[in-house]
C-alpha positions in Angstrom: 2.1 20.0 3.2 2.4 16.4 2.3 -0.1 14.3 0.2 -1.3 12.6 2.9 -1.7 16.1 4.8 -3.9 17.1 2.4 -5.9 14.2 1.8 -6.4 13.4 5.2 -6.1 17.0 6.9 -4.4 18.4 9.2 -4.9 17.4 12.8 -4.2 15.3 15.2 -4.2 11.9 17.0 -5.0 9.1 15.0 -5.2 10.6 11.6 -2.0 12.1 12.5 -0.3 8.7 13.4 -1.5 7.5 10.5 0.1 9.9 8.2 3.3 9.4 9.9 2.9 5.6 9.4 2.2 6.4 5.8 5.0 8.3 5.1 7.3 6.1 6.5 6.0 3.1 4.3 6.0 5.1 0.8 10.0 5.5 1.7 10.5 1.6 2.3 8.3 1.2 -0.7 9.9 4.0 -3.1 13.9 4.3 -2.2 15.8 1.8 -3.7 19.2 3.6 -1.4 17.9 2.4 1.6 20.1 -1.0 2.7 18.1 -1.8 6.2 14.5 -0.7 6.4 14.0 -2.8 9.5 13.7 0.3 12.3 11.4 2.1 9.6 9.4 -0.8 9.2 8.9 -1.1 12.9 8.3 2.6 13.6 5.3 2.2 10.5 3.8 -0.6 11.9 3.5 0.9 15.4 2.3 4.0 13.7 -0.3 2.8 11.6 -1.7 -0.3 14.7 -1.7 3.0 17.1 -3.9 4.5 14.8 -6.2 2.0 14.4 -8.9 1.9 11.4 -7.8 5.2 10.6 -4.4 3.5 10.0 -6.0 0.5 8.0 -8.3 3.5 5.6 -5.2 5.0 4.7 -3.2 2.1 4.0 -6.3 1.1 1.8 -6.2 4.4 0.0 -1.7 4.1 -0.5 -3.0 0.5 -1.7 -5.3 1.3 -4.1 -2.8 4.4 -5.7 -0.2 1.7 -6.1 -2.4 -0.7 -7.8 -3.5 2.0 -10.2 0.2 2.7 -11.0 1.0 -0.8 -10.7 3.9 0.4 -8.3 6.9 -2.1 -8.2 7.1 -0.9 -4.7 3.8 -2.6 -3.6 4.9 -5.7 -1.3 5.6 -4.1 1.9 2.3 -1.9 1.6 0.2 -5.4 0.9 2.4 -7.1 4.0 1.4 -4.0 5.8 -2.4 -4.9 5.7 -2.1 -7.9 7.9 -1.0 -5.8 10.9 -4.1 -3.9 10.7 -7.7 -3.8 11.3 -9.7 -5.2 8.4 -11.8 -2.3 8.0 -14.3 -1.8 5.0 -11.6 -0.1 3.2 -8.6 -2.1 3.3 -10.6 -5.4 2.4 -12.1 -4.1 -1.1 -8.2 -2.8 -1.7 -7.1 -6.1 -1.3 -9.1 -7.7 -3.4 -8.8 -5.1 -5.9 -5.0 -6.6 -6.1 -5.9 -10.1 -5.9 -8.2 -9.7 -9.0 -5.8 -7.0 -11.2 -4.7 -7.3 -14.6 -0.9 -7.5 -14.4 -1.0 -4.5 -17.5 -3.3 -1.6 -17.7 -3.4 2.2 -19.3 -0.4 4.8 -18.1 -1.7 6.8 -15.1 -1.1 10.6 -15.8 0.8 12.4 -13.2 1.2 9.1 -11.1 3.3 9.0 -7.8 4.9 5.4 -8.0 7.2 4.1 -10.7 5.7 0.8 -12.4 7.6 -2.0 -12.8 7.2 -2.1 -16.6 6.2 0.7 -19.0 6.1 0.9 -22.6 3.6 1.6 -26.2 1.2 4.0 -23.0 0.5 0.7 -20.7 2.0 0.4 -17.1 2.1 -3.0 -15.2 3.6 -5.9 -13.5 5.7 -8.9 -14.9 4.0 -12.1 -15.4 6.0 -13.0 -12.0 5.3 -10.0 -10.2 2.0 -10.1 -10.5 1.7 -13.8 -9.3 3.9 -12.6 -6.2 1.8 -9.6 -5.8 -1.5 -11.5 -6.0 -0.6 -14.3 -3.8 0.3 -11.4 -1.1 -3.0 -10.1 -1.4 -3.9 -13.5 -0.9 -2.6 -14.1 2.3 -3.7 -11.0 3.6 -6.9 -11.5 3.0 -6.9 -14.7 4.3 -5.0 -13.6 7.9 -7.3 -10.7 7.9 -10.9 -12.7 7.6 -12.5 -14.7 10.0 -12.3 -18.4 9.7 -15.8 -19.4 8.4 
């Protein structure tokens, strides 16, 4: 049973779309083999929008793992977040990014690589992190209402 499975349950329908969405983007995100990720992407997009604000939760939860192991893999999960729902998950995620250190404290038993690691810290380059940010950024901006 996959993490997702067991975090979200098993089942079906929307829940069940959304894992499949999710699985799909922690590939693009984590392989570095992979030439074209076009068709993937595409399959995880219609995935996750088919599952609606079940999609955007667990996008927010993949978004706030990376951010905790300051994943190097993060960009197409943030991109990700503009296809769905802003739901009152996915916005606090996204800010959570906007507003992260680019270096914290090693996460124990952590799923994603970091970019940089060293003397027990994890994090982003200086120029990561400004990429990184300015994606959450954006999102956030696409994903608000114009006020």
């Amino acid at each position: 049973m996959s993490f997702w499975s067991k975090l979200f349950g098993k089942g079906s329908g929307k829940k069940a779309q959304a894992m499949k969405g999710i699985d799909l983007l922690i590939e693009i995100c984590t392989r570095d083999d992979l030439l074209d990720t076009s068709a993937m992407w595409d399959r995880a997009v219609d995935d996750l929008e088919r599952a609606g604000e079940e999609g955007s939760r667990a996008l927010a939860s993949l978004l706030n793992e990376m951010l905790r192991c300051r994943s190097d893999g993060i960009g197409p999960a943030i991109a990700m977040a503009e296809r769905l729902p802003p739901t009152q998950e996915l916005i606090p995620a996204l800010e959570a990014i906007q507003s992260a250190t680019p270096v914290t404290l090693v996460v124990v038993g952590a799923r994603f690589r970091p970019q940089i690691a060293g003397g027990g810290k994890i994090g982003w380059t200086d120029g990561e992190a400004t990429s990184v940010k300015a994606l959450a950024t954006e999102a956030l901006r696409n994903l608000r209402p114009p006020t």
